[in-house]
N, C-alpha and C positions, 0 to 999 in steps of 0.2 A: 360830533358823532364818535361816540366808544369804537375803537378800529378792532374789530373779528378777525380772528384768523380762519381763512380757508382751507381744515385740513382734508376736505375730501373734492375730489373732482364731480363737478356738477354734470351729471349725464341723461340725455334722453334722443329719442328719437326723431324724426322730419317723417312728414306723413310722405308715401311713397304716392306717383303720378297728381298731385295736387296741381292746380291751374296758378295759384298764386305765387309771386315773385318767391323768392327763397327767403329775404330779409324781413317780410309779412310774415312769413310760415312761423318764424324764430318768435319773433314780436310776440302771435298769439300764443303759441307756445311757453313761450317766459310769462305771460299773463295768467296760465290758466296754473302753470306753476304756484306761481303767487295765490290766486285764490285758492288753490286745492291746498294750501298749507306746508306745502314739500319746501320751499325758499318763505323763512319768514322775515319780518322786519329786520330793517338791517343786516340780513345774510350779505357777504362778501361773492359778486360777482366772478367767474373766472378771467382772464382777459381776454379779451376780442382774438389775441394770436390762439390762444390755447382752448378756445373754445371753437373756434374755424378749422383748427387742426380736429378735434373730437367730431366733427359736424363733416367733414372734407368739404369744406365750402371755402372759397376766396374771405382773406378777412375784412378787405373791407364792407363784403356782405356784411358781416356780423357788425364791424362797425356803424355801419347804417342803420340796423335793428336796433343796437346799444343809441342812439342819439334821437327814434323815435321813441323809445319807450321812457328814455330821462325827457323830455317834453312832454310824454302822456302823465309823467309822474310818479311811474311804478320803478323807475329807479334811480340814483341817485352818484355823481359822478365825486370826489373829494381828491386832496392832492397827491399827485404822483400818479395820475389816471387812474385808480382806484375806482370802480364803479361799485357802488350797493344797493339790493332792495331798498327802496325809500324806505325810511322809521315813521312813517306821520301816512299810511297810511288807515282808513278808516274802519274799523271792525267791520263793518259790513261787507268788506269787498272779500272778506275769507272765508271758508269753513272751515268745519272740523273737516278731520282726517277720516280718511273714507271707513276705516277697519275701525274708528273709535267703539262705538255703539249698536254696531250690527246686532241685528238678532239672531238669532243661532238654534237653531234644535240640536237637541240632545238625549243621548240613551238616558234613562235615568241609572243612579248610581246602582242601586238595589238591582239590575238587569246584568249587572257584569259578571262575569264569570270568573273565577281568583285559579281556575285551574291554567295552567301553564305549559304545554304542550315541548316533547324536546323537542328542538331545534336538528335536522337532518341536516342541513348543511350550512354548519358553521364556518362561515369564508373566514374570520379575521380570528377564528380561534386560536391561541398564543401555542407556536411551536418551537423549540430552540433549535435554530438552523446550525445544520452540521459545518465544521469547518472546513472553511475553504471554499464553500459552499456560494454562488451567484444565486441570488432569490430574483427576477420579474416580478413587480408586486401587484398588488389587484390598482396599485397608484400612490402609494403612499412617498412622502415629503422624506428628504435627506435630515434626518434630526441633527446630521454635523455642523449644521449651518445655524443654526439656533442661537442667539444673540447673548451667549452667556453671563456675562458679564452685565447689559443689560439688563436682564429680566432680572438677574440676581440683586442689583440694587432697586430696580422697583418693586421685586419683594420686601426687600427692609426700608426698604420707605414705607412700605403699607403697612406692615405687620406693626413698625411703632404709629404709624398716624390710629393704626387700628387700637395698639394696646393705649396709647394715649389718651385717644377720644372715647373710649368703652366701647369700641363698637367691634369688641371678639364674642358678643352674645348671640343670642338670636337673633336673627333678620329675619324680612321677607322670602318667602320660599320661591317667588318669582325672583327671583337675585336681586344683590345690591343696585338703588336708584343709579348711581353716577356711571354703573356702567351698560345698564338698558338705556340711560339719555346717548353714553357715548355709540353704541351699536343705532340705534334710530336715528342718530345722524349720519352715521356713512349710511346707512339701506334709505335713506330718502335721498342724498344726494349722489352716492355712486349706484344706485340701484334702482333709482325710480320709484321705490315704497313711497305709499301713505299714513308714516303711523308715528305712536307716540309710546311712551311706555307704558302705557296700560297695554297694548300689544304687544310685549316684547317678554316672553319669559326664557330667563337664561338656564341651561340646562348644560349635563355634564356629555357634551359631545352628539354627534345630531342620530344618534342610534336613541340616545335617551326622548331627544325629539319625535323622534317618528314613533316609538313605544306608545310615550304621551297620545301623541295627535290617535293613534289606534285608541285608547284606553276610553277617551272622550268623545268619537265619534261612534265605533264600532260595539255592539253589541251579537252573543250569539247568535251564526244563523244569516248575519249581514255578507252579502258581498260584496269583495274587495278586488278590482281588477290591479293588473299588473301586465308588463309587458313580459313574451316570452322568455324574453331574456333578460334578467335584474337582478337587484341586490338583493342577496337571500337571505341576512338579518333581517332587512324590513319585510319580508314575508313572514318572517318566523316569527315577528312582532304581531303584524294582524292575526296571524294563524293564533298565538298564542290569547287572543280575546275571544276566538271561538268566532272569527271568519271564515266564511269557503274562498279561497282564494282562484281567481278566474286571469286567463292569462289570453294578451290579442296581440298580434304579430307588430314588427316595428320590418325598418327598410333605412335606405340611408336618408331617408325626410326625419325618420322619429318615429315616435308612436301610432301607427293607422286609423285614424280616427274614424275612418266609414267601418270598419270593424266593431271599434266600440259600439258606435253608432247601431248598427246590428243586434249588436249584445244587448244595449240597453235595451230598444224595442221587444225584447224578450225576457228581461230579467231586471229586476231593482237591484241598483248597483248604490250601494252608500258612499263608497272611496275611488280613487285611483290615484296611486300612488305612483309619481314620474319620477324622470330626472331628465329634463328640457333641454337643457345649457351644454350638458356631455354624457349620451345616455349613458349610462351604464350596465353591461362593460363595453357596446360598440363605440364608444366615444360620439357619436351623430350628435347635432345640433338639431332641434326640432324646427323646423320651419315655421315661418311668419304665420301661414295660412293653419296651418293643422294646429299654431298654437290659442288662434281665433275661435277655429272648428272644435276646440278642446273646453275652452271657457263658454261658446255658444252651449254645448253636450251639457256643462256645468247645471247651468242654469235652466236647461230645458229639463232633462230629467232627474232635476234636483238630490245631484253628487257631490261632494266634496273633493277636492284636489292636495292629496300631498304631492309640494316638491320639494324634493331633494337638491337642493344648490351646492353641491358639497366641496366643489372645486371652483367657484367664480370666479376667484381672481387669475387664477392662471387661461384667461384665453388670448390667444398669438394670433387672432388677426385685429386690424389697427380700429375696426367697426367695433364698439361692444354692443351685446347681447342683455338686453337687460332680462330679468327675470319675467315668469307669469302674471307674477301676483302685480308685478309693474303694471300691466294692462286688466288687472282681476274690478272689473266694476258692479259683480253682484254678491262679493262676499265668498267665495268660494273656497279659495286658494287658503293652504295651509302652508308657511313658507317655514322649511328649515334650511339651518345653516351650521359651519364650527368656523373656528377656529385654528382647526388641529394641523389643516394643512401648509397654514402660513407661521405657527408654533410652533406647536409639538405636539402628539394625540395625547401623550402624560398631562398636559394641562388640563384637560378637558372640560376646552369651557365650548358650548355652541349656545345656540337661539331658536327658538320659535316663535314664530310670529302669525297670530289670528286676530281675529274679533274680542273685543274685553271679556267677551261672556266666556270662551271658549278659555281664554288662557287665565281665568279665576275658575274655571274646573281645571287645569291644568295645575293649577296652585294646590287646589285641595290633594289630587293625587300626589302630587311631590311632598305633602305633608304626611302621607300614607308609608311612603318609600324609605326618608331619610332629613324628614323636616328643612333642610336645607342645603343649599347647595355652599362652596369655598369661600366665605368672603376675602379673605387673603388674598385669593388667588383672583377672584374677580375684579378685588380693587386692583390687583396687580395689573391687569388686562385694561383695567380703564384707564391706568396710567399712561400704560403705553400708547391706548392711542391717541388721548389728549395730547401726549407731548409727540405725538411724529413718531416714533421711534417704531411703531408696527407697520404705516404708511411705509416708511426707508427700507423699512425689513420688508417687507412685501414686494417695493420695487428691485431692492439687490436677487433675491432670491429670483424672479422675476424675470433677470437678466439669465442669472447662473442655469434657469430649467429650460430658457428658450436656446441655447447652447448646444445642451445635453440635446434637445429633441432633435435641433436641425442632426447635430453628431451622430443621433440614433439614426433619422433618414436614409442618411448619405450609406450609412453602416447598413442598413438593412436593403438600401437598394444597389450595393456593391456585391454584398455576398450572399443575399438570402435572396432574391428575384429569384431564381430559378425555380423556389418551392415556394415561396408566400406570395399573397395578395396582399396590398394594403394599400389603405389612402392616407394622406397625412391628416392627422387630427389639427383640428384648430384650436383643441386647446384639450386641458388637462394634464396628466401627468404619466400617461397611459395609451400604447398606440393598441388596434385592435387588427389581429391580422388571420388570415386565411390561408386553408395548406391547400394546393394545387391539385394534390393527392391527398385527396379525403380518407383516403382506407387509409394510409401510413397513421394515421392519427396513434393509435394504439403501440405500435413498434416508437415513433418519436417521444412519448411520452415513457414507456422503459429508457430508452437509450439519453433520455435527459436525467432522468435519474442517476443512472450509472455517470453521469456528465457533471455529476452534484451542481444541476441544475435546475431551477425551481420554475414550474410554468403553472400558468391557471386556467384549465380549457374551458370552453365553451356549457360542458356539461357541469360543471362548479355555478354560472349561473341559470340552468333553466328550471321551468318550475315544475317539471315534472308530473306526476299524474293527478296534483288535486283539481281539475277541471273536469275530467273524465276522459281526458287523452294527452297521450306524451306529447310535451313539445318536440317541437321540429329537432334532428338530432345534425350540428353544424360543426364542421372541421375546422376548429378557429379558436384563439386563445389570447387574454388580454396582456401585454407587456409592458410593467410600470418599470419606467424610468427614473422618476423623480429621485429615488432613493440609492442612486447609484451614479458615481462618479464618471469622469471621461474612461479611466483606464478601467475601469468596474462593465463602463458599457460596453469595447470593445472587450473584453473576457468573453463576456457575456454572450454576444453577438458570435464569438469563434467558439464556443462551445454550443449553440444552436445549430451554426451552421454543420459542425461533424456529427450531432445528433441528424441534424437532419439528411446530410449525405448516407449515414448507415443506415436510417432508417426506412430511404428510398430502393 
């Protein structure tokens, strides 16, 4: 047997109240793995420790399940304890990948609309911050941490393998092959996806994604829901195809899905556009049940789902979260993702992923915009992760933002309790917090100013009056971390705190 290397963590979930022993759950589980295509021939097992730790189950549970499934045949033990998918077994026992061959409707091309609507609230619009100046950011990554040296030689490694082999011409507008195989091997096994790369089109950062996924689903006149409170790019994206944009309250579960529920019974909705994993900007984790209730809604009133996964890797509790589209069994789910946050956003490589049909119209529009995307830079990116080097970088950085948060914590509930609410987020990059005194909202947002301090309230993301009524109006503001050091966050933190003593 050719020995595989395992560079991504094999992840899924244990059905919740099931009657069967725990090492049966695993068994069928790894089985249906295997048939669904997610673990192919010869895939490199995790080991029994590392996969009980991912599970929090006793190993030698796991070791039980590992020595009935090498007896059923599905997998296969070699030296050094090494376990693998068997290589012998029979085509029959697999399918294809759920997202390969979907069928899809679609607006026709000729129904789009080419007018472009401005954008009212540009969150991530480039400003030059003043000096001296603390920014809180909507979440954004420390680019000090960027593996310079790194990336700089697997640029020129690619750029000669590039000028070498001829391949500085045109490409594929869905991006270069080697690094849609390298992205659908981590989103099958650290994420649970079913796909292959005819689902995968790579795209310059996941604004370009959700643009996309609007341009090819939404046509004038279509409604696009949203939660009250969201990313206002991605509204400015549907809005700009000539959606009415519709907006249904969230809480600390997620998205309300008896709300939607409501909505739909009254209105054809074409989209919903989320972010599941760490809303945005509340940071909530959508719930098991409301994420069921969400793909049921899918499928019953025949809507499609963009999500937004824009932050995955950074979640801090030890259970992961796998995505929608992990659980997505009628086709629904639109999954975007980037790069930018375990990067740089200047890289700007991200992904999306649909049905073939859906991302070969995706293909034709990116031949409309800019015929193609970096190859350079994307070989660069599939460098890195075939060789480890973006896995390591994800885990150091990983360490260095779970640090900063606990530090923020501690910082926020020493000197700012008296005026803020908050919970600790479980993940992202960005905590979400509430002023005690709602009216002060107005006085603390001058007196951070004068503070040359940067904050992003509440009303930066609401969606305002395209429904036909304001959103709810919430004394509350999102504070990204990521991009700011120990002594950057304590600044930070004592220039809040006296904004917010004068402003009380």
């Amino acid at each position: 047997m050719v020995k595989r290397v395992r560079l991504w963590d094999f992840k899924f979930e244990l059905a919740t109240g099931s009657k069967l022993p725990v090492f049966m759950q695993i068994v069928q589980k790894i089985i249906e793995e295997i048939q669904a295509g997610r673990l192919s021939a010869s895939a490199p097992m995790p080991s029994t420790r590392q996969l009980a730790a991912s599970l929090a189950v006793n190993r030698k549970t796991v070791i039980m399940a590992y020595d009935e499934l090498i007896a059923q045949g599905w997998l296969s033990s070699a030296v050094r304890s090494q376990t693998f998918v068997s290589p012998n077994l029979p085509a029959s026992l697999t399918r294809k990948p759920m997202l390969a061959t979907a069928p899809l409707t679609l607006p026709g091309l000729d129904e789009k609309s080419m007018l472009i609507t401005q954008a009212d609230t540009a969150l991530e619009a480039y400003t030059e911050a003043a000096p001296g100046s603390i920014q809180f950011s909507d979440g954004m990554p420390d680019t000090r941490l960027i593996p310079n040296n790194i990336i700089a030689r697997a640029f020129r490694h690619s750029l000669l393998h590039a000028s070498k082999n001829h391949c500085l011409s045109y490409g594929d507008p869905k991006g270069m092959m080697a690094l849609r195989r390298s992205i659908s091997d981590m989103l099958n096994m650290e994420r649970g996806l079913y796909v292959t790369t005819d689902n995968i089109c790579i795209v310059r950062g996941s604004q370009m994604g959700i643009f996309l996924a609007a341009r090819v689903l939404v046509k004038p006149g279509d409604h696009v829901v949203v939660e009250h409170l969201s990313y206002p790019p991605a509204r400015d994206a549907f809005k700009s195809c000539g959606a009415h944009i519709l907006s249904v309250g969230l809480d600390e579960h997620g998205l309300k899905v008896d709300e939607l529920e409501a909505l739909c019974r009254k209105t054809r909705i074409r989209a919903v556009y989320v972010t599941p994993h760490h809303q945005f900007p509340t940071t909530v984790t959508m719930t098991p049940e409301r994420r069921l209730k969400l793909l049921m809604l899918a499928a019953t009133y025949d809507f499609h789902i963009i999500e937004d996964d824009y932050d995955h890797e950074f979640h801090f509790t030890n259970h992961p979260i796998l995505p929608l589209a992990s659980s997505d069994k009628h086709n629904r789910v639109i999954y975007v993702g980037s790069l930018s946050k375990v990067l740089a956003p200047a890289l700007r490589v991200g992904y999306l992923v649909a049905p073939a049909t859906l991302i070969a119209r995706c293909s034709q529009e990116i031949l409309l915009i800019d015929r193609q995307g970096n190859s350079v830079t994307e070989q660069t990116v599939s460098e890195l992760i075939n060789s480890g080097e973006l896995r390591h970088h994800i885990r150091k950085t990983f360490k260095i933002y779970s640090e900063r948060r606990q530090h923020f914590e501690r910082l926020i509930h020493a000197q700012l309790q008296p005026y803020l609410d908050f919970k600790m987020p479980v993940g992202g990059l960005a905590f979400w917090v509430l002023l005690k005194k709602a009216h002060t909202l107005p006085a603390l947002l001058q007196q951070a100013q004068a503070q040359k301090l940067g904050l992003l309230p509440a009303s930066n993301f609401a969606n305002g009056k395209e429904d036909g009524k304001a959103s709810p109006s919430i004394a509350g503001f999102r504070l990204g971390f990521g991009n700011l050091d120990m002594d950057e966050i304590e600044e930070g933190v004592r220039r809040l705190q006296l904004a917010l003593t004068t402003a009380a």
